[in-house]
N, C-alpha and C positions, 0 to 999 in steps of 0.2 A: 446225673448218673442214670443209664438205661435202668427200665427195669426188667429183673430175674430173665422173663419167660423170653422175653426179645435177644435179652445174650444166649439165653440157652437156642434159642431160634436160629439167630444167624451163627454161632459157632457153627450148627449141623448144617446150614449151609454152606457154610463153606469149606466143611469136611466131604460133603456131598462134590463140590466143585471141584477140588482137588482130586478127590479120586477119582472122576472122570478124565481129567487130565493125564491120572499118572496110566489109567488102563489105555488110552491115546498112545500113550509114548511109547509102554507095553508090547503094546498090538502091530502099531507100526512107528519101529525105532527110527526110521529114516527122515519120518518128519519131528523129533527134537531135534537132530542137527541140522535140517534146514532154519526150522527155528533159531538156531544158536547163529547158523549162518545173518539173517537179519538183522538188518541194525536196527530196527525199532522191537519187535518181537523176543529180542533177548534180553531187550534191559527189564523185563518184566518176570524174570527168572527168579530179581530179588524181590518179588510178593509172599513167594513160599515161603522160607525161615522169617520174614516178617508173621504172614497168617498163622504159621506151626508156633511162632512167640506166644500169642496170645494163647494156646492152648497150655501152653507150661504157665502163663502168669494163675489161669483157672487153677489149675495143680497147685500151684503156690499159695494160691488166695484163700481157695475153698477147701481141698484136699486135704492139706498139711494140717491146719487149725482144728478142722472139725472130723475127723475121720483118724482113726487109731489104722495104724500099720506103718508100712518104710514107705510112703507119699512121698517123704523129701526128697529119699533115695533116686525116687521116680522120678521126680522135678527136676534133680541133679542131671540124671543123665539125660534128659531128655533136652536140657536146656546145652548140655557138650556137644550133643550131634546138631542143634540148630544154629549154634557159634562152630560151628563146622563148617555145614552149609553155609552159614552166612561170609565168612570169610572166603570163602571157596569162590564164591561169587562175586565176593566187592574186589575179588584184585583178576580174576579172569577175564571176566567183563569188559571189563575195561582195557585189559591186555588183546582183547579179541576186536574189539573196537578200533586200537592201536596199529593191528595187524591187516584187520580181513574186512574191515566193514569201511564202507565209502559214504563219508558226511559233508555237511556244509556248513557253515553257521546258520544258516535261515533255515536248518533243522534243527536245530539245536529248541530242544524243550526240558519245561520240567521232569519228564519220563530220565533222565539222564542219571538222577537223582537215585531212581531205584537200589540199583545192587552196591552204593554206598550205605543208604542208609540203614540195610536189612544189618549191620554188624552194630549198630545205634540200637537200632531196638534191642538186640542178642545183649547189650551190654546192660540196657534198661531191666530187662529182666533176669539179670545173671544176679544185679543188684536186688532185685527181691529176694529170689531164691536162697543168693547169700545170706539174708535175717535169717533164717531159719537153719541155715547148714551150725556146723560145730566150727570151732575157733580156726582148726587147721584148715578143713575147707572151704571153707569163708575168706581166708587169705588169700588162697591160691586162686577163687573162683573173683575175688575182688583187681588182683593184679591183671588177667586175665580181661576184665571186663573195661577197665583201662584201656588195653592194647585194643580191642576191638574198638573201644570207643575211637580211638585216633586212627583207625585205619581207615573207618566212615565218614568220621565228622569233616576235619582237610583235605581230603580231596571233594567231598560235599562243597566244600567252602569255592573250590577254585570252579567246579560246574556252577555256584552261582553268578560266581562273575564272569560269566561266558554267556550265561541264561540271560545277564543284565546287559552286556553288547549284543547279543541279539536282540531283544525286545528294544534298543537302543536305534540300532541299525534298520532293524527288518520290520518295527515295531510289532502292536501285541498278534500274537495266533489268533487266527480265527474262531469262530462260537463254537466250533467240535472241538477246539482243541483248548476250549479257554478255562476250562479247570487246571491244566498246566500250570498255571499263575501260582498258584496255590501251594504246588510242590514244595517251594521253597520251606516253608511252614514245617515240612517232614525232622528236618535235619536241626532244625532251631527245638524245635516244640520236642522231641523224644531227647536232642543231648542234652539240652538243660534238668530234663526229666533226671536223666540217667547220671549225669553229673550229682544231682540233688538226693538220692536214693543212693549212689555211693562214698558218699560223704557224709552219709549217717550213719552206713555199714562202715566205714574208718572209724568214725568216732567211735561206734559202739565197744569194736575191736580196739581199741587202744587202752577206752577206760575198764576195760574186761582184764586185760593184761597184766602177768605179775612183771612182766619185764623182761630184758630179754640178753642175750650175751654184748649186747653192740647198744643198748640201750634202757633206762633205768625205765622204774614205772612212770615215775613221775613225767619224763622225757616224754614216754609216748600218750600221756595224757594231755601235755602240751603240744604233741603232732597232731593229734586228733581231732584237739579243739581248733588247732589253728587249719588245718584243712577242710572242718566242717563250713569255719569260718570264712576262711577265703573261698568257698565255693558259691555262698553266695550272691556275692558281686556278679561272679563273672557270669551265674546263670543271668544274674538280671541284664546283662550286656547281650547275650546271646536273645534274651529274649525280645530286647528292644530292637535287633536286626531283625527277628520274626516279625515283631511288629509292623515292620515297615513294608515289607513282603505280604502280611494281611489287607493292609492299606492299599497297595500296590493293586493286590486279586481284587481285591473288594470296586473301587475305583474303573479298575480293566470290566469285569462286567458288567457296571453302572453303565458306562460308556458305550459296551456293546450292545446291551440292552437298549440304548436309544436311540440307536442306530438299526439294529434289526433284531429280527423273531429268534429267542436262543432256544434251541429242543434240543429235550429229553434226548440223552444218549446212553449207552451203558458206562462212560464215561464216567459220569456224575459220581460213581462209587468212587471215585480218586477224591472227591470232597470229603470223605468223612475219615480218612487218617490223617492229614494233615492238621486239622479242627481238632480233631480229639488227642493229638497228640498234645497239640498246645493249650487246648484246656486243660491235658494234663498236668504238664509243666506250670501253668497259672495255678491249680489250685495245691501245686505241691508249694509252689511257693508262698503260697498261700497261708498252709501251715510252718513251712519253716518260719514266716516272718511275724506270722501273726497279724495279719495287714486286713482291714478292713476293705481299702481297694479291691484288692485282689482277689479276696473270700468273692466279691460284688463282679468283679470283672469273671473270675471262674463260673457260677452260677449263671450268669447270660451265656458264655461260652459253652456250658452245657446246657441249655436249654434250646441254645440256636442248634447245634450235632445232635441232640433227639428229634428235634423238629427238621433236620436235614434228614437225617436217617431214616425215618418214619416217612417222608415224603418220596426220597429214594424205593425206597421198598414198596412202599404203593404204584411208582409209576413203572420199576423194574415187574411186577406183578400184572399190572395190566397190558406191559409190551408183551410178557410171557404169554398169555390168554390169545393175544389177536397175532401171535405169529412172525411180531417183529423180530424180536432176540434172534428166533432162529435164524429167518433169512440174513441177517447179520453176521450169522454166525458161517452161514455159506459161503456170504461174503468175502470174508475175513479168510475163508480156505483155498481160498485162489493164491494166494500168497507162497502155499505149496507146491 
């Protein structure tokens, strides 16, 4: 687990980043919809209700528990408009792709992954927020959080087997684009998460339950238990396809690494949700199973995503200073 000052750190940046963003689109509207027009440039649309996630899980974490007032209230709706957004995205997206955008397979990367998974995360933390909501919206915010799960996670599924004929065909990306590898991890590592986090909100909801017109208490104490139950298997299934996808990346840059020199790009930030998503997923399952494994394999997995993140930030820090970021940044404005 980071510590405190570092979350509180990169939250404001990247509350800081965003709002330069949105005063950009602001200022001059015409480059979002070039933007949107791009096929690489728009699948990153789904960062937002990812990044705005994290800000509601804080709400939920911190907020709710320790602070007197309607926090949930606040969590609630903040987490409706981000399952907005995020939905708004994972079926646009891709319908514009469909439409307007000219691809190949030998572009086909992890980046594709984006505005699916932004509705994985929505669901991941819909499921926190639900602990704390009341019986009724906890229902509705739990069914809810289902639907967004399957709108991200299957077709996630069919861009990886598209990602796998590519890297098949065209074999791996090159060193600027070789965090790509990685992506896969996003979709494995947050739905098992979020699978696991809403299958404790069922249970909790059912044995809370006096029963209902369509079914007895006892009924829903045995859905409960049986759906906390069969949930999970099926993360552990999801998770071993992550597995193979870490092995994959991991392997992919051993490989490139001795072959040639990999630099620092602004890139590298695409390492630390993917890692952190599935360390989260490891140490949830962790506690659901009580596993000593896994307690072992989560605890490396977050000690390697501090010691990624921390390093990220040092070298993001230092391109800042000597000038690189920006002229990158010029770079990158040509595309307008």
């Amino acid at each position: 687990m980071l510590p405190e000052p570092d979350i509180k750190t990169s939250r404001i940046a990247r509350m800081k980043m965003e709002a330069k963003r949105r005063l950009r689109y602001t200022i001059w509207p015409s480059v979002f919809w070039k933007m949107i027009s791009h096929p690489g440039q728009s699948l990153f649309l789904g960062t937002f209700p990812m990044g705005f996630a994290t800000i509601v899980n804080m709400v939920a974490f911190v907020c709710v528990p320790n602070l007197s007032g309607r926090w949930i209230e606040l969590a609630w709706a903040l987490w409706w408009i981000d399952s907005i957004i995020a939905i708004t995205i994972a079926i646009s997206i891709p319908f514009i792709m469909f439409t307007h955008h000219e691809h190949a397979l030998s572009s086909v990367t992890g980046v594709w992954l984006q505005p699916s998974v932004a509705t994985i995360v929505s669901a991941a933390t819909g499921a926190i927020v639900a602990d704390h909501l009341s019986p009724e919206r906890a229902r509705i915010t739990v069914v809810v959080c289902y639907i967004l799960w399957g709108v991200g996670f299957f077709p996630a599924l069919l861009i990886m087997a598209n990602y796998f004929l590519r890297l098949a065909v065209h074999k791996c990306p090159p060193s600027a684009l070789v965090v790509s590898t990685f992506l896969p991890l996003g979709p494995c590592g947050q739905g098992g998460f979020a699978l696991l986090r809403l299958s404790a909100v069922v249970r909790k909801l059912c044995l809370q339950s006096e029963g209902t017109v369509l079914y007895t208490k006892d009924d829903l104490r045995v859905f409960g238990n049986a759906v906390y139950a069969g949930t999970i298997p099926v993360v552990l299934t999801i998770w071993g396809f992550g597995l193979f996808w870490l092995v994959i990346a991991l392997a992919t840059v051993i490989n490139l690494r001795l072959r040639e020199q990999i630099k620092f790009n602004m890139g590298w930030w695409g390492f630390t949700f993917p890692l952190g998503v599935f360390t989260t997923c490891t140490t949830q399952l962790a506690s659901e199973l009580d596993s000593e494994v896994f307690k072992v394999l989560g605890m490396v997995f977050s000690l390697c995503v501090t010691a990624l993140w921390v390093g990220v930030v040092f070298m993001t820090g230092v391109q800042a200073w000597s000038g690189v970021i920006e002229k990158e940044g010029r770079m990158g404005d040509k595309m307008y």
